[in-house]
C-alpha positions in Angstrom: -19.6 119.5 141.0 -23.1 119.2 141.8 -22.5 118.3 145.7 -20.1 120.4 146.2 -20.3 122.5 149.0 -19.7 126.1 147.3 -22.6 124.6 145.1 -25.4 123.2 147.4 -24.3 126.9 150.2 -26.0 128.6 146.2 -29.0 126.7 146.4 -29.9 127.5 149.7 -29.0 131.3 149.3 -31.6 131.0 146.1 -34.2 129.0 148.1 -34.1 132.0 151.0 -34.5 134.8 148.3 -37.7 133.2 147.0 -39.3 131.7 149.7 -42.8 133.9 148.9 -45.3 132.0 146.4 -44.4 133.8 143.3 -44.0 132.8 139.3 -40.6 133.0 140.1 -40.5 131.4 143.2 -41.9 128.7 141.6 -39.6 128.9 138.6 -36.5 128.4 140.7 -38.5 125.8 142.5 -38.5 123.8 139.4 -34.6 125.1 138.9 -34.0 123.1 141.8 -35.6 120.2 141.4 -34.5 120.2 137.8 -30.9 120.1 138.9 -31.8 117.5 142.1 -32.6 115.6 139.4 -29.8 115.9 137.2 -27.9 115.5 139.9 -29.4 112.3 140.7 -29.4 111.3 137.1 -25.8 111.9 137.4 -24.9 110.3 140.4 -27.1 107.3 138.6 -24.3 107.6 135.6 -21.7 107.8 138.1 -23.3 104.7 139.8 -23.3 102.4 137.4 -20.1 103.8 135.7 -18.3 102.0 138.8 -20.1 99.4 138.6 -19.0 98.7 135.4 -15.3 100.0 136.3 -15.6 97.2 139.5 -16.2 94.6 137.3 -13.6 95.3 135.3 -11.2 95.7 138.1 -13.1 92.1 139.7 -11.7 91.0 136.3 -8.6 92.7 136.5 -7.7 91.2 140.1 -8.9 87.8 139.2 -6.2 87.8 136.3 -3.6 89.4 138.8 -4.2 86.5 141.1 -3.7 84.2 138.4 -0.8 85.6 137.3 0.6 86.1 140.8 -0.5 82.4 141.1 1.6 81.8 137.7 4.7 83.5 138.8 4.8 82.2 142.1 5.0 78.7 140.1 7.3 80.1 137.9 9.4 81.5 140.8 9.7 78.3 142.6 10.8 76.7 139.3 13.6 79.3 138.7 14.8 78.8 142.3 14.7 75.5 141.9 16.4 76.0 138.7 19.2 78.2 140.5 19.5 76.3 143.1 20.2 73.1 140.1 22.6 75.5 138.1 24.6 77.7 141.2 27.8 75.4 140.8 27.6 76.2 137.0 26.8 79.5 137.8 30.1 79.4 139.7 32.0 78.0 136.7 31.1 80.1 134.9 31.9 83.2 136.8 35.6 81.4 136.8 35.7 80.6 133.1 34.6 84.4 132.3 37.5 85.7 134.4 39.8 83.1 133.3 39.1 84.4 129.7 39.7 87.8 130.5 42.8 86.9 132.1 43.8 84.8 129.0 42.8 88.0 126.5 44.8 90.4 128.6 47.9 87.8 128.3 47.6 87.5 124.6 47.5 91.2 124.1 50.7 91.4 126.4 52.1 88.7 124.6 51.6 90.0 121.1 52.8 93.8 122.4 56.2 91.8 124.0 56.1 90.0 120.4 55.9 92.9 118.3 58.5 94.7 121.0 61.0 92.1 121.0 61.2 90.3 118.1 62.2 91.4 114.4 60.0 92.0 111.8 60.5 90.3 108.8 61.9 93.5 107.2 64.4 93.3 109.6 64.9 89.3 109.3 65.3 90.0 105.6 68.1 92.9 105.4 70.2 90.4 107.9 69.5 87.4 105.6 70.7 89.7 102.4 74.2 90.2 103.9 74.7 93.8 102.6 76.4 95.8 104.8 75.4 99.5 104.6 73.4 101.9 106.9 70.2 99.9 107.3 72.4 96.8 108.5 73.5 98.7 111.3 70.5 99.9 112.4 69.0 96.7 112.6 72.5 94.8 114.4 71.1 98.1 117.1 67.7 97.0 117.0 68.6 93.5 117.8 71.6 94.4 120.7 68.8 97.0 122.4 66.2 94.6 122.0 68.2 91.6 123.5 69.2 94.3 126.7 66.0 95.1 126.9 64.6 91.7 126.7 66.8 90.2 129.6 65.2 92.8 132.0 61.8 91.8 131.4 59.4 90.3 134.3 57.7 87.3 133.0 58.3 83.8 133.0 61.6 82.6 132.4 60.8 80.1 129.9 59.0 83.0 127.1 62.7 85.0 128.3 64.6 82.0 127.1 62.7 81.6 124.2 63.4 85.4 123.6 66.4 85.2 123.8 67.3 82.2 122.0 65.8 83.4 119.2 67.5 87.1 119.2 70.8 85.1 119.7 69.9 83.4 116.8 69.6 86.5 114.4 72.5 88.6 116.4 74.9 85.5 116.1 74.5 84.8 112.3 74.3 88.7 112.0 78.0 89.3 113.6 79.1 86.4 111.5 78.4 88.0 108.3 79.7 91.1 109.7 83.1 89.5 110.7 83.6 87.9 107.3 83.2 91.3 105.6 85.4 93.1 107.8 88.1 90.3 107.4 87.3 90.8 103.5 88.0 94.8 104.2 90.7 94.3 106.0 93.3 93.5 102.9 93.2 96.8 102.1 95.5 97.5 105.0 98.4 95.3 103.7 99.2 98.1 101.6 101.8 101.0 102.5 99.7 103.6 102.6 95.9 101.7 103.4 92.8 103.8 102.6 89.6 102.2 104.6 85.6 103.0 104.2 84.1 104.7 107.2 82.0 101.4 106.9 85.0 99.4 108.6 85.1 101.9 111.5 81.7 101.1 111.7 81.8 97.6 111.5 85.0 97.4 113.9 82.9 99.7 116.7 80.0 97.4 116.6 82.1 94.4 117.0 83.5 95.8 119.9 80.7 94.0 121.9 81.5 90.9 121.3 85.8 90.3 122.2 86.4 87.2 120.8 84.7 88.4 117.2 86.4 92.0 118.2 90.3 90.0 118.7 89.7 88.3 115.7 89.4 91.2 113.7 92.3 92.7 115.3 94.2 89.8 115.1 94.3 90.2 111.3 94.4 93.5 111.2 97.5 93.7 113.3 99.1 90.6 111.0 98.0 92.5 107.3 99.8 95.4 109.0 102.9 93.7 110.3 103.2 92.3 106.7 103.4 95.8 105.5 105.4 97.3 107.5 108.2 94.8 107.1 108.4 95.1 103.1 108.4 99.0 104.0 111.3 98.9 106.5 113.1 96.0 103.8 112.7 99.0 101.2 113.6 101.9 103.5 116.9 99.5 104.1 117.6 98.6 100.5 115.9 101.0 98.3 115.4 104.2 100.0 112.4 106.2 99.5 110.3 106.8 96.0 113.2 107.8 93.5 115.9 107.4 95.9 115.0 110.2 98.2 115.7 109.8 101.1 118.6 107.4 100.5 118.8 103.9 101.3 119.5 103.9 105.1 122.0 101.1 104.6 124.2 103.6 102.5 125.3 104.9 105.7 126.3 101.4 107.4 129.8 103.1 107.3 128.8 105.1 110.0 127.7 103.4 113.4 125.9 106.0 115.0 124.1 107.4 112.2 123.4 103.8 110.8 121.6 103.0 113.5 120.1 106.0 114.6 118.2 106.1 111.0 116.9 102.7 111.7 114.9 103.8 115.0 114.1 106.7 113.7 112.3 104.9 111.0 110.7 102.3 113.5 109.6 105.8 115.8 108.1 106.9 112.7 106.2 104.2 111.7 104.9 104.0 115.2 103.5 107.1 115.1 102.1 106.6 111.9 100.7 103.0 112.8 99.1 104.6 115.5 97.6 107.3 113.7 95.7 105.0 111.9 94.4 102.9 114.6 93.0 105.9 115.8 91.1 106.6 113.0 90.2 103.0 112.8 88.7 102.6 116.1 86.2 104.4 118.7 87.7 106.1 121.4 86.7 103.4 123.8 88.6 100.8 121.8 92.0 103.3 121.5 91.9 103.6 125.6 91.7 99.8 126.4 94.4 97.2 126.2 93.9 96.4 122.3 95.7 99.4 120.1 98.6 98.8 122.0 98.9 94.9 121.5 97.6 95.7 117.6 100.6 98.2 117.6 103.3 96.1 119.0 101.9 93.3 117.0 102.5 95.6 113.8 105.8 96.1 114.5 107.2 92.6 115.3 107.4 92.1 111.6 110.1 95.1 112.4 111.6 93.3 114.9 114.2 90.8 113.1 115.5 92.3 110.3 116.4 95.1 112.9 117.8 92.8 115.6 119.7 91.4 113.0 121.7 94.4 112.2 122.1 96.2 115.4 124.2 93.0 116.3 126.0 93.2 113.3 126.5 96.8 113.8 127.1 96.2 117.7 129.6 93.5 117.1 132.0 95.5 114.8 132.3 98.2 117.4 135.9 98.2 119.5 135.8 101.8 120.9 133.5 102.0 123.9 132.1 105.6 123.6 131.4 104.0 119.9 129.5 101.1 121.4 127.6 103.5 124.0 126.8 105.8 121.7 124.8 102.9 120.4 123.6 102.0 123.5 122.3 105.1 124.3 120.3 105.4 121.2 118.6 102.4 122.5 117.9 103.1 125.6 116.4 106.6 124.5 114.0 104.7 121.6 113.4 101.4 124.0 111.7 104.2 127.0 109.9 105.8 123.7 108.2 102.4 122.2 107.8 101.6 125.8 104.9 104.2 126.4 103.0 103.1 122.7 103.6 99.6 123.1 103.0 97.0 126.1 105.7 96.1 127.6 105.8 92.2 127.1 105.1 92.2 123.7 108.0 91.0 121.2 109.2 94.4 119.2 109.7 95.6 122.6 111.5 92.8 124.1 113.7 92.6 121.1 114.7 96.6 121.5 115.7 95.5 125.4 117.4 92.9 124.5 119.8 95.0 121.9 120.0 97.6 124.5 120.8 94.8 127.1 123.5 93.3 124.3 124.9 97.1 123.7 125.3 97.4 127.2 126.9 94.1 127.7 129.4 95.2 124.8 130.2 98.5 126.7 130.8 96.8 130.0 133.4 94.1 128.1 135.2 96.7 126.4 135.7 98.6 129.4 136.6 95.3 131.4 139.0 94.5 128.1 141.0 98.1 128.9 140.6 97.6 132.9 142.1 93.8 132.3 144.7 95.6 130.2 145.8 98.1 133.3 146.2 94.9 135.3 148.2 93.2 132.6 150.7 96.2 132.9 150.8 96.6 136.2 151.9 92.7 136.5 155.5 92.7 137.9 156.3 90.6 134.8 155.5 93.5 132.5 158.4 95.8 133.2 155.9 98.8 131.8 156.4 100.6 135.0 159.5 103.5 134.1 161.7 104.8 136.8 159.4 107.6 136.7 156.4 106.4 138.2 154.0 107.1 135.4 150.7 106.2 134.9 150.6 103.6 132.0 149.3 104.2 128.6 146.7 101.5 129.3 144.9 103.2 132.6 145.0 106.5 130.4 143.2 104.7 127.5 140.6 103.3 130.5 140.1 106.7 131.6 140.0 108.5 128.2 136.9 106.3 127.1 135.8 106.4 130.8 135.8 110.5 130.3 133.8 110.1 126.6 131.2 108.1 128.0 130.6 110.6 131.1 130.9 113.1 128.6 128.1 112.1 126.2 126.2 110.9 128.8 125.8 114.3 130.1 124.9 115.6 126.5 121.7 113.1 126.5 118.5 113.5 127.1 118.2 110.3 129.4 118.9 111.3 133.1 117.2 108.1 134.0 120.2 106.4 132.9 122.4 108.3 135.2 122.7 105.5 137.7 123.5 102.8 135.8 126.2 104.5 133.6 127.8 105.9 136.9 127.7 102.3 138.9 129.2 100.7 135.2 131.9 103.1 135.8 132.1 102.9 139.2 132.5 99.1 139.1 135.4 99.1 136.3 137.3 101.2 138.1 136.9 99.7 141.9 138.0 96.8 140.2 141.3 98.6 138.7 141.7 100.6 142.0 140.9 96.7 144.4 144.1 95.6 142.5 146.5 97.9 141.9 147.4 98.0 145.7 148.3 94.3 145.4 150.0 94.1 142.1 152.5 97.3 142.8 153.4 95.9 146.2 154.6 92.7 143.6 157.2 95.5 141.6 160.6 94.3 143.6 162.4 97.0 141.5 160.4 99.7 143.3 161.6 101.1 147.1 158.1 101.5 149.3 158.0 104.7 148.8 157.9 104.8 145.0 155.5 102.1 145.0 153.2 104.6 147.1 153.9 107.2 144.8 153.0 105.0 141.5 149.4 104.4 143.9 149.1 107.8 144.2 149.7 109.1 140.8 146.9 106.3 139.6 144.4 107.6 142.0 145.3 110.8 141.5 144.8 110.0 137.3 141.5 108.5 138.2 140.2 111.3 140.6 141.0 113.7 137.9 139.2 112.2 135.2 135.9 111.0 137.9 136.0 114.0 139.8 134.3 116.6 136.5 131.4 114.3 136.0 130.7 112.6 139.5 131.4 113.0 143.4 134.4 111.9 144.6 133.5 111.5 148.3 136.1 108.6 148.8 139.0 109.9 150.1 140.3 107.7 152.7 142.4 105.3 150.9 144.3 108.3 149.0 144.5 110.0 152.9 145.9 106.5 153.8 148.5 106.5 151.4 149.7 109.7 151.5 150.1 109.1 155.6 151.7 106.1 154.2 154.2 107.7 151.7 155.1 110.4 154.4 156.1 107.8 156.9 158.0 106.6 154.4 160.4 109.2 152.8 160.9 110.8 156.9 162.7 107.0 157.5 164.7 107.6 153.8 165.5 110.9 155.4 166.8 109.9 158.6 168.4 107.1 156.7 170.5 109.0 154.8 171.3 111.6 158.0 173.2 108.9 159.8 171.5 110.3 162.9 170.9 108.6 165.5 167.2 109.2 166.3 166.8 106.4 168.1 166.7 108.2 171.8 168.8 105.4 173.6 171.5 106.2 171.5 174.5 108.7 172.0 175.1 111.2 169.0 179.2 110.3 167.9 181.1 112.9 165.9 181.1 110.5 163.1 177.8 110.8 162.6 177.8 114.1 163.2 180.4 114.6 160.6 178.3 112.6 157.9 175.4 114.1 158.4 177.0 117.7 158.1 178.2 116.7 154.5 175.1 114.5 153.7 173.3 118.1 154.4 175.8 120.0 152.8 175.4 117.5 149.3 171.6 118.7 149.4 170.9 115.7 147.3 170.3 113.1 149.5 168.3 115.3 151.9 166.3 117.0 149.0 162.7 115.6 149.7 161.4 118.2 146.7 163.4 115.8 144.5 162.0 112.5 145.7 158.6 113.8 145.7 159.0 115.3 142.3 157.6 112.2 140.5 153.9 112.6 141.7 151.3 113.9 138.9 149.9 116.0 141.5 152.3 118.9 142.7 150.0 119.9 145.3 150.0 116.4 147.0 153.7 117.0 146.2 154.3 120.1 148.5 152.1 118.6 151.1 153.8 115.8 150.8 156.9 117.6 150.9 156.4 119.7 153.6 155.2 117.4 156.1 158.1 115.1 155.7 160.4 118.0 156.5 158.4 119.5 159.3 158.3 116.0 161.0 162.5 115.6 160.6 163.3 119.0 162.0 161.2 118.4 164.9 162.7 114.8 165.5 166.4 116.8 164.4 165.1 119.5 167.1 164.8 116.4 169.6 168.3 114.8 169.0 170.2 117.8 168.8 168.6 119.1 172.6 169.9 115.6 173.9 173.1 116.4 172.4 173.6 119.7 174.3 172.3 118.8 176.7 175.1 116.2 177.5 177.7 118.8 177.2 178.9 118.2 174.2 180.4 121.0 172.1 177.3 122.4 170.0 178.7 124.2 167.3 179.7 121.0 165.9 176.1 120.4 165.0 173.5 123.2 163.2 170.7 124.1 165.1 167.1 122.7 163.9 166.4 126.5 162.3 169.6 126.0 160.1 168.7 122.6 159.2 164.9 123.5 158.4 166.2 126.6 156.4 169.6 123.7 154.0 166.3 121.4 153.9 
């Protein structure tokens, strides 16, 4: 610019040069004052160029102030205005975040709508009734969404609702199902039932509901029992397809076999019946408490036409091995059905019962020969020879006694081992309670044969006992064989007309008898007396204790004898009487 300094320190360098009077002093004289003059000219411009721009700002700050005027007006009316509108204000500020709060509930509510409740795709398979693959994939849908839906966290009500509703569809959707498995399920009255793997299906899904789950049962287990009477009726009667195998009443001739084929049917048809539950049901259904009542349900159509003829079969038998042949057949099949089948259902209550009935028949007919040992052992009998033997009754007793232990110990069932031994045990302590009693009633018998008749019937009994069980009772045979000894040393001294009595005086009388009693060897001969015992061992023992015992009560007598000075060679010394004897 003109004023500048850098502009006005130019001029007065130029106005120093040419300070002389010369044309071009004078020239940049005029320069100057030229451009003093421009420069006033310009500052003139400038001048009035504010002017004009401070009028227009006088303008521009007169309209400010009015506008500045207008909004302080306006400014006092809006705060008046707020102040008039803040509860609204307020209101509002709820309303908007009550809205919000309502829009983020209805898009929870339609996501928990569209989560847990069926479409109407779903609504409309149910409704059509067919049961197939899409059926069961919506009976899912509905039991995950009901689980599902009980764990949710909202209010209880829009739960219930839920709910209801799902029970609704899952209710009328397990009816259907129900009726078509009951409509299935006739198949299975057949002999040999075929099933879809639809039923399986159907049958696992009911599984969650029990009462729907032991209806189904229930008639499956009845359609079954049905069958599997007709079949046993026809296995009975007719046999298998063309007669092969035969009838199994063809061999009602023979007991054991007769009734052996029946169970083995029955085990068969068990097995069978059970195979096809298990093909029927899940796993989880086969390992709770149902296949087993289904099972035993089955076979109680079994039940009576079986029972019928075991009792037959049972009642016709006389011979007891006979009848516990029978009764072990039972008791082998009842511990099999046992494991398959619970344990209070009918089929196997009726097999306990025939088992209980066989073994009732056993224990009679082995009372009937026990009551027949007693009957001959009554002192009215007369059965009892001079010989002391055993009677034919005891040894029909312990020839079926020996059978029974016999087979027993050919079975498989050691778990009967204790009852067959105390049903033996308990015939026979009742023979051997009376026999003491009723031979001390045989008049015609000396005591010592009556001990020997004892002895010969235990000894009968040990025999037979002692191969298939312990014999560790011993005390009453010990007791009358003490007994028995007693006995034939007083028919010994008897019969030597000794006087062992030691208060009384040996005579030559009796001296003289009892040398020709001795020399006879009959009367003394305790070999001969003791000869009518079954057991010869009991017999020498017996035998040689009674003369061992005389001689030393002979040794006795005959030292008192000499030593009252009597002549001793009139009586044998003990050695000569021990060697006669």
């Amino acid at each position: 610019p003109l004023d500048g300094t850098e502009m006005r320190q130019a001029l007065e360098t130029l106005a120093a040069t040419y300070s002389t009077q010369t044309v071009d002093s004078r020239r940049h004289r005029d320069v100057r004052s030229e451009m003093q003059e421009h420069t006033q000219r310009l500052d003139a411009d400038f001048v009035r160029a504010l002017g004009e721009v401070n009028a227009v700002f006088t303008d521009l700050e007169a309209s400010v102030q009015h506008l500045d005027a207008q909004c302080s007006g306006l400014r006092v009316q809006v705060n008046s205005a707020l102040r008039a509108t803040e509860s609204v204000s307020a209101q509002a500020s709820l309303l908007v975040d009550e809205q919000r709060e309502l829009a983020m509930r209805s898009t929870v509510a339609r996501g928990v709508l569209e989560a847990f409740t069926l479409t109407d795709a779903d609504t409309k398979v149910l409704d059509a009734g067919v049961i197939d693959d899409a059926y069961f994939d919506v009976l899912d849908r509905v039991d995950r969404t009901r689980r599902e839906c009980q764990r949710l966290n909202i209010e209880q009500t829009a739960v219930s609702d839920l709910l209801a509703q799902l029970a609704q569809h899952e209710e009328s959707a397990y009816a259907a199902l129900l009726r078509w498995v009951l409509a299935e399920i006739r198949v299975l009255s057949r002999d040999a039932p075929e099933f879809s793997t639809r039923l399986k299906q159907a049958l696992a899904r009911l599984e969650s509901h029990p009462v729907l789950f032991a209806t189904a049962t229930a008639e499956i287990a009845s359609a079954r029992c049905d069958a599997l009477h007709r079949a046993f009726l026809a296995a009975l009667v007719r046999g298998g397809p063309n007669g092969t195998p035969r009838p199994i009443e063809a061999h009602a001739g023979d007991p054991q076999r007769f009734v052996g084929d029946m169970l083995a049917w029955v085990h068969q048809a068990c097995a069978s019946e059970r195979e096809l539950l298990d093909t029927m049901f899940s796993r989880s259904a086969m390992q709770s408490a149902h296949v087993p009542h289904m099972l035993a349900a089955a076979l109680a159509g079994v039940a009576r036409p079986l029972e019928i003829r075991m009792q037959q079969t049972v009642a016709e038998l006389a011979a007891p091995a006979a009848v516990y042949r029978i009764d072990s057949l039972l008791g082998f099949y009842k511990t099999l059905f046992a494991r398959v089948c619970s344990a209070d259902s009918s089929f196997v209550q009726t097999v306990d019962s025939l088992a209980a009935q066989a073994r009732d028949k056993l224990a009679a007919s082995l009372d009937a020969l026990a009551d027949a040992v007693i009957s001959d052992l009554d002192v009215q009998s007369g059965v009892v020879s001079p010989a002391l033997d055993v009677p034919a009754s005891l040894h029909a007793l312990l020839a079926a006694v020996a059978d029974i232990l016999r087979l027993h110990e050919d079975s498989v069932q050691s778990h009967e081992a204790s009852s067959v031994a105390a049903l033996v045990t308990s015939v026979i302590g009742r023979v051997q309670s009376q026999v003491h009693e009723l031979v001390q009633q045989l008049g015609h018998l000396r005591p010592y044969e009556q001990s020997m008749l004892e002895l010969n019937i235990w000894s009968s009994i040990h025999d037979t006992l002692s191969a298939f069980m312990s014999m560790q009772d011993t005390t009453s045979a010990d007791a009358l064989i003490d007994t028995l000894q007693e006995q034939l040393l007083g028919v010994l001294k008897q019969k030597s007309h000794l006087p062992f009595d030691s208060d009384t005086k040996v005579s030559e009388e009796s001296i003289e008898l009892f040398n020709h009693t001795l020399k006879a060897a009959m009367d003394l001969d305790v070999s001969r007396l003791t000869s009518r015992l079954n057991n010869h061992a009991v017999a020498r023992q017996v035998s040689e204790h009674v003369i061992q015992k005389f001689v030393q009560d002979y040794a006795r007598v005959y030292q008192q004898y000499i030593d009252s000075g009597s002549d001793a060679s009139t009586l044998l010394s003990p050695d000569s009487v021990s060697t006669l004897l």
